[in-house]
C-alpha positions, 0 to 999 in steps of 0.5 A: 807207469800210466795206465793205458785206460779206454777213453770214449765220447758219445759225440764221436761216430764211432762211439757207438762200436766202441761201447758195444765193444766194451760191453761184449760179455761173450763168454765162450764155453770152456770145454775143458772146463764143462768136462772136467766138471761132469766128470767130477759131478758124475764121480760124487754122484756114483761114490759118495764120500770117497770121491770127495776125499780123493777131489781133497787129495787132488785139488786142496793137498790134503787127505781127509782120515776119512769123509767124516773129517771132512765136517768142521764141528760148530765148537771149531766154528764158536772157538774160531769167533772167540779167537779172532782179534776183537777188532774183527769180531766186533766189526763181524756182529755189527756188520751181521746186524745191519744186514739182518735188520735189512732183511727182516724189512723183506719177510714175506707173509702169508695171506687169504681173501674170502669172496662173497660166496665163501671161496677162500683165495690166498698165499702159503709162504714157507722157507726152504728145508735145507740150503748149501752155501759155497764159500770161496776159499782159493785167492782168497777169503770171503767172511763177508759173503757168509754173512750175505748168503747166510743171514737172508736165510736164516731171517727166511725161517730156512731150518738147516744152513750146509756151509762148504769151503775149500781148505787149501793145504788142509788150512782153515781161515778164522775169519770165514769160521767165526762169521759163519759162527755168527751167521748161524751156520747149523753144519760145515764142511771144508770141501770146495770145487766142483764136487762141493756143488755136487755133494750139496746137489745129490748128497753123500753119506756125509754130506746131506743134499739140500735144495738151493745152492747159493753163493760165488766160485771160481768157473769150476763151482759155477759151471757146476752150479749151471749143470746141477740147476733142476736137481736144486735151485741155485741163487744165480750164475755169477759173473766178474764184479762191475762197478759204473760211476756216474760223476758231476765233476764235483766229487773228489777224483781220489775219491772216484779213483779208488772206487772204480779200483775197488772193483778191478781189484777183485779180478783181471775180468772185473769192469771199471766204468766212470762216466761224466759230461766233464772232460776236465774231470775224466782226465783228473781221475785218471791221473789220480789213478796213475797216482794212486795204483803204485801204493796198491797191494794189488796192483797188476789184477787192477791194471790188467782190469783197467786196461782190459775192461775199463773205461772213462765215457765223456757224455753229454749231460746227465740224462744221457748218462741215465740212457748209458747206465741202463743200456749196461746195467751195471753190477753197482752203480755210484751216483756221485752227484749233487741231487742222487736222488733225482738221478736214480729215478731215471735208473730202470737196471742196477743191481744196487746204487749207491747214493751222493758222494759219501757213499763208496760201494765198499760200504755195501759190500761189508756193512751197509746192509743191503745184500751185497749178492748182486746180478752181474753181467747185465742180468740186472735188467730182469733179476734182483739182488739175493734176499729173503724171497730167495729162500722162501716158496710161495704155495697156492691156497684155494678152498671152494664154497659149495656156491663158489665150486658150481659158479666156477666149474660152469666157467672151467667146463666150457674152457676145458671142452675148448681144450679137448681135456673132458675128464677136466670138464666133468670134474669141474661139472661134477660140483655144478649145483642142477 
């Protein structure tokens, strides 16, 4: 059955509607939503440790013995690396080292100067204390975003990693608990939803309270993230995964296919976008996609994602396409072209971009290195991707000389006065050298 995929023009008058069209990310408030998750918030805010086994009971069908079960022992989590199949385990190490040795290249240092008359200026950098990390655990399994959101912070000297996962029907996935082996996770516990982000926000008897959540969940967990914000940092406020590929026409259309697949495969939300100025090349992918979907375990999520959010856009050269990519900012970005380099000079918003024909994204997802934790839904135009600067903080350091202190304060004295702030001024004036 053929897929029934969006085809737009950027020569054609109504063009213009269409790609706004396409692009339309209004998300209407879930009001349902956004009052089952202040009541399950207010809950853990107000009883603690009970209400996470009753929101266990209810939403995973399964009742802790009591909230201390709720704590998976590191032993679990070493027992879990040696069980998995060394295949697996083999790939979990290589992959957690390249995406270590990435980060260490983004440790930030502290730093000072000293004027001439002695005032020291600078930088105190110092990681965070204490860091929750959501996992997903519903649909399906995500070892590779505990490696994402763990490794950053642990290069970012962060002393305590909290790990939550939902645990439906009490089952634990291996894979998940020996990448957070891996990883370096300090404690873990198989708690999800709403009430994990709440627990991690304000704490309970069990679980401690930290002060940055990070990592991906379904609606509940990140309107929760949204509505914790303030008590804690959060990473961001993910939306559905995207992928634009920007081809030539040279590159293998199987190729390209499974590349816009292996993002609609995520969800029925996810966004698929090939762009090219080679009509020919538009109409071979998307036989090979018609060609390729029937073999695919998940064909129905790809299909309602191709044919809601996807799209092949017909342009008229590869600057145009540079203009397309930057009004989208995509989530990932393939530059399947002849000189990618050149290309990607052009590109101002891209949560990551993946370079030549040989690069799939999927490779950034795993192993590559680079953070697969990317701004979505256009954010990209003013935020970057999670990294090791998200779990540092960054402390001013100014330290006068007597010298620097009276040439200072004169300057100070005269904007406070502006200001109508007077105890500021004689503070500074105080210091003044007569």
């Amino acid at each position: 059955m053929t897929l029934a995929i969006r085809r737009l023009n950027s020569v054609d008058p109504g063009f213009r509607a269409a790609f706004t069209q396409l692009l339309d990310r209004a998300q209407e408030l879930d009001q349902k939503v956004e009052g089952v998750v202040r009541e399950v918030i207010a809950a853990v805010r107000n009883r603690g440790d009970a209400a996470l086994v009753e929101y266990t009971t209810k939403f995973d069908r399964w009742t802790p013995a009591s909230a201390t079960a709720l704590e998976i022992p590191r032993a679990r989590l070493a027992e879990a690396a040696k069980k998995i199949p060394a295949a697996q385990h083999a790939a979990l190490e290589q992959a957690a080292a390249r995406v270590r040795a990435y980060h260490e290249r983004q440790r930030i240092d502290s730093w000072t100067y000293t004027e001439a008359d002695g005032t020291l200026l600078g930088q105190q950098v110092t990681a965070l204390d204490r860091v929750g990390l959501y996992v997903p655990g519903g649909k399906a399994a995500y070892p590779s975003s505990v490696l994402m959101n763990a490794i950053p912070a642990k290069v970012a000297g962060v002393a305590e990693l909290i790990m939550v996962v939902p645990t439906p029907d009490g089952q634990l996935n291996e894979l998940v608990l020996a990448a957070a082996h891996i990883a370096g996770i300090d404690r873990a516990f198989c708690v999800g939803g709403a009430q994990a982000v709440a627990a991690l926000a304000y704490g309970t008897a069990t679980v401690p309270k930290v002060d940055k959540i990070v990592g991906p969940g379904n609606i509940y967990v990140a309107t929760a993230k949204r509505m914790v914000f303030g008590a804690v940092d959060i990473d961001m406020i993910a939306g559905p995964s995207e992928i634009v590929v920007v081809c030539d026409g040279k590159t293998d259309a199987a190729w390209v296919a499974m590349d816009l697949f292996s993002q609609a495969e995520h969800d029925e939300d996810a966004q698929s976008i090939l762009i090219s100025p080679d009509a020919a090349f538009l109409k071979k992918v998307q036989q090979e996609m018609d060609r390729l979907l029937a073999d695919m375990p998940r064909a129905a999520i790809i299909r309602a994602s191709i044919e809601g959010r996807g799209a092949l856009i017909q342009v008229r050269d590869m600057n145009e396409a540079a203009q397309i990519v930057n009004e989208i900012a995509p989530e990932h970005l393939e530059l399947s072209v002849e000189d990618p380099m050149t290309l990607a000079k052009k590109i101002r918003h891209a949560g990551a971009i993946f370079l030549g024909r040989h690069t799939a994204e999927a490779l950034g997802d795993y192993c590559a290195g680079p953070n697969h934790v990317l701004p979505t839904s256009g954010t990209a135009r003013f935020s970057s991707p999670l990294g090791v600067y998200d779990f540092q903080k960054r402390t001013s350091l100014i330290q006068c000389s007597p010298t620097g202190a009276s040439e200072l304060g004169k300057i100070a004295s005269v904007l406070a006065h502006g200001e109508g702030l007077t105890a500021h001024a004689r503070s500074a004036e105080y210091r003044v050298k007569k």
